[in-house]
C-alpha positions in Angstrom: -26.3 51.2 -30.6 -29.6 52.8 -30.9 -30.1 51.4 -34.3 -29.6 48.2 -33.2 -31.3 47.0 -30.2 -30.2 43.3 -30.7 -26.5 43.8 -30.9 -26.7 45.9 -27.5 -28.2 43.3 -25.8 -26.3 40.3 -27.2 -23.2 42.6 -26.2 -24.9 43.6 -22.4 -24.9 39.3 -21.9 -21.5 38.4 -23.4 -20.0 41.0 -21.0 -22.4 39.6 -17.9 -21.2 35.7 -19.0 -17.2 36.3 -19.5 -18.2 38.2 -15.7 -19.3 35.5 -14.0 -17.1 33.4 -16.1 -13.7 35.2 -14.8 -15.6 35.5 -11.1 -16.3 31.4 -10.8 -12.8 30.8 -12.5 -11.2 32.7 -9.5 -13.6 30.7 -7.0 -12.5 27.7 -8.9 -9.0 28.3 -8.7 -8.5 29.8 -5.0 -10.8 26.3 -3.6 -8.4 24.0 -5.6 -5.2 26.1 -4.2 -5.7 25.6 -1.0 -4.7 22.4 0.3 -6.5 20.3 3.1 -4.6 17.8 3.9 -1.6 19.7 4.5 -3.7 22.2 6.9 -4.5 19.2 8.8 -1.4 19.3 11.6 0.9 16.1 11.2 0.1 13.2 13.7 1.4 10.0 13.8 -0.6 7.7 12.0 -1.6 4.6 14.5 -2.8 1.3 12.2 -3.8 -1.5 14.6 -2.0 -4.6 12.9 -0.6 -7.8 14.2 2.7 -8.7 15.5 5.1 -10.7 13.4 4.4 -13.7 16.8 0.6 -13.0 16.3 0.7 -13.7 12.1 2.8 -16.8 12.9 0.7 -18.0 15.8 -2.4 -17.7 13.2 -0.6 -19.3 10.9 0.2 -22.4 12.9 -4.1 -22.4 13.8 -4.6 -22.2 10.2 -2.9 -24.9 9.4 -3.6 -27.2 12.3 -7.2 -26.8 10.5 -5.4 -28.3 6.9 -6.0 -24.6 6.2 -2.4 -24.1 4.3 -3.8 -21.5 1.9 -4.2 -19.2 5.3 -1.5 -20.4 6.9 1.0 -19.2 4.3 -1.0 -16.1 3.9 -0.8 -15.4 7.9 3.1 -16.8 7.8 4.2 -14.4 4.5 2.3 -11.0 6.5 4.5 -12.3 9.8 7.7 -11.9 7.7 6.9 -8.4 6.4 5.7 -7.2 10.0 9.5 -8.9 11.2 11.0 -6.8 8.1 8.4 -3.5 8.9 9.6 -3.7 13.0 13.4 -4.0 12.5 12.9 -1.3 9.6 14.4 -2.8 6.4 10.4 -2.2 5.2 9.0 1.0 5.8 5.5 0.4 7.6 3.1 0.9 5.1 -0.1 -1.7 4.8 -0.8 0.1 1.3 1.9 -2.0 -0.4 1.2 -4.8 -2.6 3.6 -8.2 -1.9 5.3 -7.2 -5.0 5.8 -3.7 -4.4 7.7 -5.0 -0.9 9.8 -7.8 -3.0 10.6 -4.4 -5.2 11.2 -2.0 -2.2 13.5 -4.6 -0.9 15.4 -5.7 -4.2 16.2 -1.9 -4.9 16.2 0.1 -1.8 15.3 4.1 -2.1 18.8 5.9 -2.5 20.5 6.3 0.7 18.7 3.5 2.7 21.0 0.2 3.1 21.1 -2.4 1.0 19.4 -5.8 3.6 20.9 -8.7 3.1 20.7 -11.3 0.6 19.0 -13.8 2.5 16.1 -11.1 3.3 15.8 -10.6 -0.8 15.9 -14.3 -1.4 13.4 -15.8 1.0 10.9 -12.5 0.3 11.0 -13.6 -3.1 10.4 -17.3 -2.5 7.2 -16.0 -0.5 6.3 -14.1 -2.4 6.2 -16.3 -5.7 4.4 -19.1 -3.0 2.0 -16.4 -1.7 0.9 -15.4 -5.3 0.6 -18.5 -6.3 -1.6 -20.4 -3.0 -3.5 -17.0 -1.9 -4.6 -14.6 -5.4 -3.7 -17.9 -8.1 -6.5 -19.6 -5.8 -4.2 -23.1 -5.9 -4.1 -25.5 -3.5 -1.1 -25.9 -0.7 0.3 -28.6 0.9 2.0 -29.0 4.7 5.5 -29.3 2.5 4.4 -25.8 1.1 3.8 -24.5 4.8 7.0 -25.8 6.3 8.9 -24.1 3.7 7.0 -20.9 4.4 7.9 -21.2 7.9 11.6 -22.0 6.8 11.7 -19.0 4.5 9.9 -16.4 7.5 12.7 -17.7 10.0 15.4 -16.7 7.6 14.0 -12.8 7.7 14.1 -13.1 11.6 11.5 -14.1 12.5 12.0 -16.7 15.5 10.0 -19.9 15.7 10.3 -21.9 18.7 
């Protein structure tokens, strides 16, 4: 080493670099195996929302206004609060409308199977509620009162 002075040093910094190296790996490693969320103790998880008799009542203001495209909007979310509170759909506001229509066409293994008028009307407002709300169309009162027809076959009960 004491012929050359250069290689000693070059070596001295290698060693000090795969050091820290091998020291922030381990920080790395030991931050990114410990887990949060699961230290966090488990709480029931409390989402204000509306009732299925709120959404519909909504609905009906909506479209006392001509406002169908709101109305069937507010009418499909009372029909998958009805399916969320008699617990055919799990409550979950993270869901997209077609994620529900495929949550209730194949059910996870070992839940029931909900009847075929549930599947049927969810997928007829579905279709209407992808079409009126994100296809940005128009909707008639015809379009509404089918809505309604459709939310009163998955429970919901309009007076």
């Amino acid at each position: 080493m004491a012929r050359y002075p250069i290689g000693g040093q070059i070596l001295f910094w290698v060693f000090v670099v795969v050091c820290v190296g091998i020291l922030a790996l381990w920080v790395f490693r030991f931050m990114v195996s410990r887990d949060r969320i699961d230290a966090l103790p488990p709480g029931h998880v409390v989402s204000p929302t509306r009732t299925w008799q709120e959404w519909i009542r909504v609905a009906r203001l909506a479209a006392s206004r001509n406002d169908f495209r709101e109305a069937i909007h507010s009418a499909y979310w009372a029909g998958i609060t009805r399916l969320e509170d008699t617990r055919i759909l799990p409550k979950d506001r993270a869901k997209t409308p077609r994620e529900y229509l495929r949550l209730i066409s194949q059910p996870a293994p070992g839940a029931f199977l909900p009847p075929t008028a549930y599947r049927e009307s969810l997928t007829v407002l579905t279709n209407r509620l992808e079409r009126t709300w994100y296809g940005n169309r128009a909707a008639s009162g015809d379009d509404f009162r089918d809505t309604l027809q459709q939310v009163e076959a998955l429970g919901c009960q309009l007076e």
